[in-house]
C-alpha positions as CSV (number, residue, x, y, z in Angstrom):
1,X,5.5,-15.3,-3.2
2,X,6.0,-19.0,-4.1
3,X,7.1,-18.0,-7.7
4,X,9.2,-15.5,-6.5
5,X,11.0,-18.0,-4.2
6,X,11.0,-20.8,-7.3
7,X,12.7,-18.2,-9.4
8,X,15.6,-17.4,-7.1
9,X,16.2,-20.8,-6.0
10,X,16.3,-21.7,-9.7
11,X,18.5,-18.5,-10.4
12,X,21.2,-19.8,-7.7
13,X,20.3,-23.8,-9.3
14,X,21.7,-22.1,-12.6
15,X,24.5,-20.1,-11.4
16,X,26.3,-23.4,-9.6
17,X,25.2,-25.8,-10.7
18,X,24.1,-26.2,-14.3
19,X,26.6,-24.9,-16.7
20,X,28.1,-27.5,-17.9
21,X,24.9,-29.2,-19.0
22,X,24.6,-26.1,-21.4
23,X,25.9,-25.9,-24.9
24,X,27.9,-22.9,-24.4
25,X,30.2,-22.0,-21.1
26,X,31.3,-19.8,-19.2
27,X,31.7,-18.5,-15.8
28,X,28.2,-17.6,-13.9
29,X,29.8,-16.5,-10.7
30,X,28.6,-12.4,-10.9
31,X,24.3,-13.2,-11.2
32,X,24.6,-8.9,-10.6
33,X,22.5,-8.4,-13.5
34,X,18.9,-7.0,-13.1
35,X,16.3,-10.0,-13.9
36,X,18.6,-12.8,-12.3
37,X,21.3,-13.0,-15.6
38,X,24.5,-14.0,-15.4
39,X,27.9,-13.2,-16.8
40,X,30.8,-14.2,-17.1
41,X,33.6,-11.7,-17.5
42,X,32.2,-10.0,-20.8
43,X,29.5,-12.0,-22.2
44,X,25.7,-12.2,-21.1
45,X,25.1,-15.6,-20.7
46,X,21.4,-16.5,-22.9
47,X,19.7,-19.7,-21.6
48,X,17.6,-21.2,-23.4
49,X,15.3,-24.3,-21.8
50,X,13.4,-26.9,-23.9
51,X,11.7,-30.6,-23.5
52,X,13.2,-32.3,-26.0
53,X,16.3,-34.2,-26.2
54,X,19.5,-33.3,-27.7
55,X,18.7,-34.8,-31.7
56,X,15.1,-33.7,-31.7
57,X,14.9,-30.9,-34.4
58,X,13.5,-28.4,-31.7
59,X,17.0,-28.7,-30.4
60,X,18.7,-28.5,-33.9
61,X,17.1,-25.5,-34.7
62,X,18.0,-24.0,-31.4
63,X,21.9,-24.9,-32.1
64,X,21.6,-23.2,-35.3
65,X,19.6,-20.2,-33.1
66,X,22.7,-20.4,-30.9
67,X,25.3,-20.3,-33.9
68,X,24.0,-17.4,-35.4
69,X,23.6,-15.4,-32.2
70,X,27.5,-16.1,-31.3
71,X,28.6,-15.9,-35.4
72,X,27.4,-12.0,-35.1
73,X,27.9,-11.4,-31.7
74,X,30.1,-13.5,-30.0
75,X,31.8,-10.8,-28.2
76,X,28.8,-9.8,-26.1
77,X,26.5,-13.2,-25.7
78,X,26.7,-16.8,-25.1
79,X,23.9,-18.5,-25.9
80,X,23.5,-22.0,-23.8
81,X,20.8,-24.4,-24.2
82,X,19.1,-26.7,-21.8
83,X,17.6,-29.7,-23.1
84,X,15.2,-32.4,-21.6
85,X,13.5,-30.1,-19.0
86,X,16.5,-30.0,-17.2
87,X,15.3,-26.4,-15.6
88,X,11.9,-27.3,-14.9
89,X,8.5,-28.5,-17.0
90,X,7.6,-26.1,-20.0
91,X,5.4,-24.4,-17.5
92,X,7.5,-23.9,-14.5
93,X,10.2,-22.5,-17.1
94,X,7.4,-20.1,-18.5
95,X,7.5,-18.9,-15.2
96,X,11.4,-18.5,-15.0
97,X,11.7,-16.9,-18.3
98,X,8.6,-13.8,-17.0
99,X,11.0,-13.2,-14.3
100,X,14.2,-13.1,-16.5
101,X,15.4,-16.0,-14.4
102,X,16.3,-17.7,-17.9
103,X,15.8,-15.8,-21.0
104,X,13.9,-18.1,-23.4
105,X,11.6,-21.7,-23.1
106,X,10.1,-23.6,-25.7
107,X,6.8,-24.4,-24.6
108,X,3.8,-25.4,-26.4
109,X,0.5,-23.5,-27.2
110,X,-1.5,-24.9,-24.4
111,X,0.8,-23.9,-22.2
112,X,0.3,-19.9,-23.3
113,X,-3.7,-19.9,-23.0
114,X,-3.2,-18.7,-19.6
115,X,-1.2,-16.0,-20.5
116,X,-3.2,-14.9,-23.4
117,X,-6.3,-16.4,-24.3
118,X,-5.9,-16.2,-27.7
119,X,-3.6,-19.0,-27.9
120,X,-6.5,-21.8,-27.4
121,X,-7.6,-21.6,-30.9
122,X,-4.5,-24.1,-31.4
123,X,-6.2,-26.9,-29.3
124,X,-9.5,-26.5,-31.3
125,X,-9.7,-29.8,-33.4
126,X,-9.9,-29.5,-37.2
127,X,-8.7,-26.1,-37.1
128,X,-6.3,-26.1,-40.3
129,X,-8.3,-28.4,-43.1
130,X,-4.8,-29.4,-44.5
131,X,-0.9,-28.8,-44.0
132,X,-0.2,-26.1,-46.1
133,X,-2.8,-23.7,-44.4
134,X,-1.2,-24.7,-41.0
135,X,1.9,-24.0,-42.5
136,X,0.8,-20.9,-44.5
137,X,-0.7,-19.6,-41.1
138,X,2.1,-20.2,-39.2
139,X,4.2,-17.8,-41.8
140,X,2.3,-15.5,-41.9
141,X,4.7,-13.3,-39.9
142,X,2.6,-10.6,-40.3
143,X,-0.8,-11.6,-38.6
144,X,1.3,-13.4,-36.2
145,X,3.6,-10.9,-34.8
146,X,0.4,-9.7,-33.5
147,X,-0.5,-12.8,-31.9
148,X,3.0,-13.0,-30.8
149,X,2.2,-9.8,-29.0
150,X,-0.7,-10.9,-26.4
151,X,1.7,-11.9,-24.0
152,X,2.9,-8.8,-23.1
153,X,1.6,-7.9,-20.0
154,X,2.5,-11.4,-18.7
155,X,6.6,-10.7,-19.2
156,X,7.2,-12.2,-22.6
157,X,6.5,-12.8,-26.2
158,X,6.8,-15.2,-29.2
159,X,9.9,-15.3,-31.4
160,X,9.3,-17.5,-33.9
161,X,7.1,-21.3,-33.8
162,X,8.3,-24.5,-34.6
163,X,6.5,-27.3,-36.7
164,X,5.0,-30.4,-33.9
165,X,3.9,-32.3,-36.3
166,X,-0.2,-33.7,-36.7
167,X,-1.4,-34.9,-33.7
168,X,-3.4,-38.7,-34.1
169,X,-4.0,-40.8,-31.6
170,X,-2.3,-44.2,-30.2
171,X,-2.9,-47.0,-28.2
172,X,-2.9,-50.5,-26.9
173,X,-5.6,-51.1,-30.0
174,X,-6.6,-50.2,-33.3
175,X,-8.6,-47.0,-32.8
176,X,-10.2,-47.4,-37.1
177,X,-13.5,-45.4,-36.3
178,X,-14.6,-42.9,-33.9
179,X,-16.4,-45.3,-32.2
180,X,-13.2,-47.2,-31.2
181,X,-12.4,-44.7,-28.6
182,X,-15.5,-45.1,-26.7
183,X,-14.8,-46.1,-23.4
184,X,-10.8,-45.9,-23.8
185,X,-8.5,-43.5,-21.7
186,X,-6.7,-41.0,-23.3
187,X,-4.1,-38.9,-22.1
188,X,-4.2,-35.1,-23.2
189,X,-2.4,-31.9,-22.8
190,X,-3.4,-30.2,-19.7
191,X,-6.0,-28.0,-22.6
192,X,-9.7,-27.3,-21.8
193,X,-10.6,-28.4,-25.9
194,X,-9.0,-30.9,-25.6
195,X,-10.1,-32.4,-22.6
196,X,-13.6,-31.6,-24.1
197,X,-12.2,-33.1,-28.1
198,X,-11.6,-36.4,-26.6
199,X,-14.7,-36.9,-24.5
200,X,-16.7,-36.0,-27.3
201,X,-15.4,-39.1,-29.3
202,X,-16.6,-41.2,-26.2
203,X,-13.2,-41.3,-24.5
204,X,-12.3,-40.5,-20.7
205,X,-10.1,-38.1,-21.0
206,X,-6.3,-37.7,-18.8
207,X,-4.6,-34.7,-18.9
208,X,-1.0,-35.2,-17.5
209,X,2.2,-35.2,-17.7
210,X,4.3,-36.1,-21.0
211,X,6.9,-37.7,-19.1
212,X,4.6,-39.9,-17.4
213,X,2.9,-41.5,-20.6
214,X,4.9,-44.2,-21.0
215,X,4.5,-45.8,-17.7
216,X,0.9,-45.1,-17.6
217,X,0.0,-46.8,-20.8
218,X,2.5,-49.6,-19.7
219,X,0.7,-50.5,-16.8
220,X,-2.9,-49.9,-17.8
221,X,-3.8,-46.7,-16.2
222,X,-4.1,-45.3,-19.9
223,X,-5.3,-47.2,-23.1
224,X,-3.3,-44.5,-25.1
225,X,-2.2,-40.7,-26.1
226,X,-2.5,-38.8,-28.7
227,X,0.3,-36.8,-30.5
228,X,2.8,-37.0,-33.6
229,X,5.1,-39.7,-34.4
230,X,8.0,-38.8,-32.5
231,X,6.4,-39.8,-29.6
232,X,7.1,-43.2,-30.8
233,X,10.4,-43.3,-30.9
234,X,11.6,-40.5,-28.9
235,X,10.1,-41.2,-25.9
236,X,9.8,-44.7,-27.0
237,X,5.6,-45.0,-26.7
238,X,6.0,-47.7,-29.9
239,X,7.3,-49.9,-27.3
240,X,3.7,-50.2,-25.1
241,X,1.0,-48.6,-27.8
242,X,1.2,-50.8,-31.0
243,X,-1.1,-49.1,-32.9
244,X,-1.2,-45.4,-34.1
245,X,-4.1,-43.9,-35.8
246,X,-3.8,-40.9,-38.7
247,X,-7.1,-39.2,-37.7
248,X,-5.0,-36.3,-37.7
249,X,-7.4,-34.0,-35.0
250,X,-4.6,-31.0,-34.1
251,X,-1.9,-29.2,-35.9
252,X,-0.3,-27.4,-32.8
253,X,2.7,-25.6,-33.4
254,X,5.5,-25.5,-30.1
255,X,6.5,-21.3,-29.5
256,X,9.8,-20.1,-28.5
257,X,9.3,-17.6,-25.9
258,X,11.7,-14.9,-24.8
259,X,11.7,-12.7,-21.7
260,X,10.6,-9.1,-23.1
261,X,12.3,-7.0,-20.7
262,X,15.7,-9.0,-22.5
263,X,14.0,-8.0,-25.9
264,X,13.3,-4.7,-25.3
265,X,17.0,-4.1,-23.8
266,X,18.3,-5.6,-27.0
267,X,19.9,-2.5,-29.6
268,X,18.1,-2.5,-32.5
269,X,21.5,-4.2,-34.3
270,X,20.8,-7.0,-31.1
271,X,17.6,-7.0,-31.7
272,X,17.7,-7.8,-35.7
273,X,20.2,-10.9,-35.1
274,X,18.0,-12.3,-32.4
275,X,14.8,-12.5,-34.5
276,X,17.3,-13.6,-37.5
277,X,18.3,-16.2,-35.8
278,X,14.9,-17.2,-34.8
279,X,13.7,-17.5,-38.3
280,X,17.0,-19.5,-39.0
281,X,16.3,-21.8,-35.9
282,X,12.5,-22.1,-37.3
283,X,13.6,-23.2,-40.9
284,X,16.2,-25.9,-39.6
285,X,13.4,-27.1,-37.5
286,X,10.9,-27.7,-40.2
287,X,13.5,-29.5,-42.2
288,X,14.5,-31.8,-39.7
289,X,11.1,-32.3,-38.7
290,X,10.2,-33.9,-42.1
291,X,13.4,-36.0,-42.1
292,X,12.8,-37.0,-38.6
293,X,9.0,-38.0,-39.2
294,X,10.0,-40.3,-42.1
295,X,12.4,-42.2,-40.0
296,X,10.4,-42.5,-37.0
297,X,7.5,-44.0,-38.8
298,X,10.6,-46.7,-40.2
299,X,11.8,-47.4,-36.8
300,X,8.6,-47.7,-35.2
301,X,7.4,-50.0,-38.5
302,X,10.4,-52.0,-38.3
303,X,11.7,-52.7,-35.4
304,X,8.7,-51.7,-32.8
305,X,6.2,-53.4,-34.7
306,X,3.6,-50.7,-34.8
307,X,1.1,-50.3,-37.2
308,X,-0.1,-47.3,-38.8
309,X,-3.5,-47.4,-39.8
310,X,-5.0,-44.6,-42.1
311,X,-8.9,-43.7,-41.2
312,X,-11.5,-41.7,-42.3
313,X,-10.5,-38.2,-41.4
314,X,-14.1,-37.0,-42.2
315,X,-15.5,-39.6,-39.9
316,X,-13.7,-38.1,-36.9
317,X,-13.9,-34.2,-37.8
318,X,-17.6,-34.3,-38.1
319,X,-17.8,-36.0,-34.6
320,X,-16.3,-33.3,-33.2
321,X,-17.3,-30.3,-35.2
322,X,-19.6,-28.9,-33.0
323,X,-16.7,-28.0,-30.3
324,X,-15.5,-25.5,-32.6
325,X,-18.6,-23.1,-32.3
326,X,-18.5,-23.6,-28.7
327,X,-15.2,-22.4,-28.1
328,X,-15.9,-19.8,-30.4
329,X,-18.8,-18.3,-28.1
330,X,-17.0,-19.2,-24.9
331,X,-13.8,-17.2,-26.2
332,X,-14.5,-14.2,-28.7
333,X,-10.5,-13.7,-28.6
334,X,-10.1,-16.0,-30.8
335,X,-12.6,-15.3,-33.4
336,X,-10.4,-13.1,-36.0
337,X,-7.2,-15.6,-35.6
338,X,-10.5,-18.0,-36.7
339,X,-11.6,-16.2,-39.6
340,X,-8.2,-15.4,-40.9
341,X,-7.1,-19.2,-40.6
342,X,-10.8,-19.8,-42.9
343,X,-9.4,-17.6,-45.1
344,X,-6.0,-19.3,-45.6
345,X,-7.8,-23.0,-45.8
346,X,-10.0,-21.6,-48.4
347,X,-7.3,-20.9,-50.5
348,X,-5.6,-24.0,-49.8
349,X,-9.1,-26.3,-50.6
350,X,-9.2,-24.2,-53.9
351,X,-6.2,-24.8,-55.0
352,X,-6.2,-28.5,-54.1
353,X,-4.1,-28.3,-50.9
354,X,-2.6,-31.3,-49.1
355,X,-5.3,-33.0,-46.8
């Protein structure tokens, strides 16, 4: 009952009072549509809600999503995106896109595990050994469309993923060994692994929030995170964490998730230029992505006066080996994605694969 009421408060939220903060327009007045869409007098109005803000490449690659969508069918859609969580936290806007309140979220992996199990296997550290086999994984469109799949039952399914980057740790000190975290405060993504990954390198783990990072760190309720180097800059974590650690423990890919009943109501014409424009939205990410990486680690050099400090990757994935055959017992779901992801770093560690 309490999601029910969420969703049509948020439904009425969107149909006054949020338009403008979209990148497309129109009028949302008539919200007759089944699932809580709006229209305005011949379009169906596509929202799309993310975290990021407006020059992330998550956001780039949604314009481009957006163009492509309104290039071939302009007549009948207008696609609108909501950046910087203005319709609610990845998971409360999971929520809104099952009950076709909006139509698509980008949300993370760990927010998914609930939805379908199989998804945890992303938080398990020192899953991919380089890279390329994340990468190689992640296109893979075959295998994955199956993964993509699990979430049926809960009201949606994948599109496409986009690239997150390595996640490393960061803090108020040099973090050089896996001893350096012992004792230190971490904050985590609200994910069973890795709540378990950083207490077994002797950290107390923190799941909360992303917003609230910075202001934890900057008063001392957290000695650091962990994520990629966006975080620096983006939500300006170089300013308070001086030190940021390539021990490179996750490769976690974010998920853009679409309301299935929309999907499935698609022609299959609709249908073909949605997922089109997916895999557009997906390669415009992964470019920006690398452009955006190089220049945050310059800014954060620069001008924040962090340092980046290159470990012993070994050092840290033995530490925390053991985690992977416990999740592997604790979760069978996940053991074929496993396999199949040894299979792809095999090939990568034989043919001298980035590491």
């Amino acid at each position: 009952m309490k999601k029910r009421i969420l969703a049509f408060l948020m439904v009425g939220i969107l149909g006054v009072g949020l338009t403008a903060c979209g990148s497309g327009s129109g009028d949302v007045s008539d919200s007759s549509n089944a699932g809580g869409a709006t229209f305005d007098a011949n379009k169906r109005i596509v929202r799309i809600s993310h975290a990021q803000s407006e020059t992330h490449p998550e956001h780039l690659g949604l314009l481009a999503f957006e163009e492509y969508v309104e290039e071939k069918l302009g007549d009948k859609y207008d696609v609108q995106i909501f950046p910087n969580e203005i319709l609610g936290s990845a998971q409360k806007a999971i929520e809104l896109t099952q009950t076709g309140a909006i139509d698509f979220v980008v949300a993370g992996t760990a927010n998914l595990e609930t939805f379908a199990d199989v998804y945890e296997i992303f938080s398990m550290p020192y899953l991919f050994n380089s890279v390329d086999a994340y990468k190689a994984t992640m296109e893979d469109t075959d295998y994955m469309d199956k993964v993509y799949a699990s979430t049926g039952k809960a009201g949606f399914q994948v599109l496409t993923w986009y690239n997150a980057g390595t996640r490393n740790f960061y803090a108020t000190k040099p973090i050089n060994t896996p001893d350096d975290l012992k004792g230190l405060k971490i904050r985590v993504q609200q994910s069973p692994a890795s709540v378990n990954m950083v207490k077994a390198f002797g950290a107390a783990a923190s799941p909360m929030s992303f917003g609230e990072v910075y202001t934890a760190i900057q008063q001392g309720v957290i000695n650091g995170a962990e994520n990629n180097e966006l975080a620096l800059t983006n939500n300006k974590h170089g300013e308070v964490a001086k030190y940021f650690s390539y021990n490179m423990h996750q490769m976690i890919p974010d998920m853009l998730v679409g309301n299935l009943k929309f999907i499935n109501g698609l022609s299959d014409e609709e249908r073909q230029v949605f997922e089109e424009a997916a895999a557009i939205s997906t390669q415009v990410e992964l470019e920006e992505w690398d452009k955006q990486v190089e220049e945050a680690k310059k800014i954060a050099q620069d001008d924040m006066g962090v340092e980046f400090i290159d470990v012993d990757v070994e050092a840290f994935r033995q530490k925390v080996l053991p985690l992977q055959q416990e999740m592997l017992e604790e979760n069978p779901n996940i053991q074929d994605l496993y396999d199949h992801i040894q299979e792809i770093n095999e090939q990568y560690s034989s043919e001298g694969g980035e590491e």
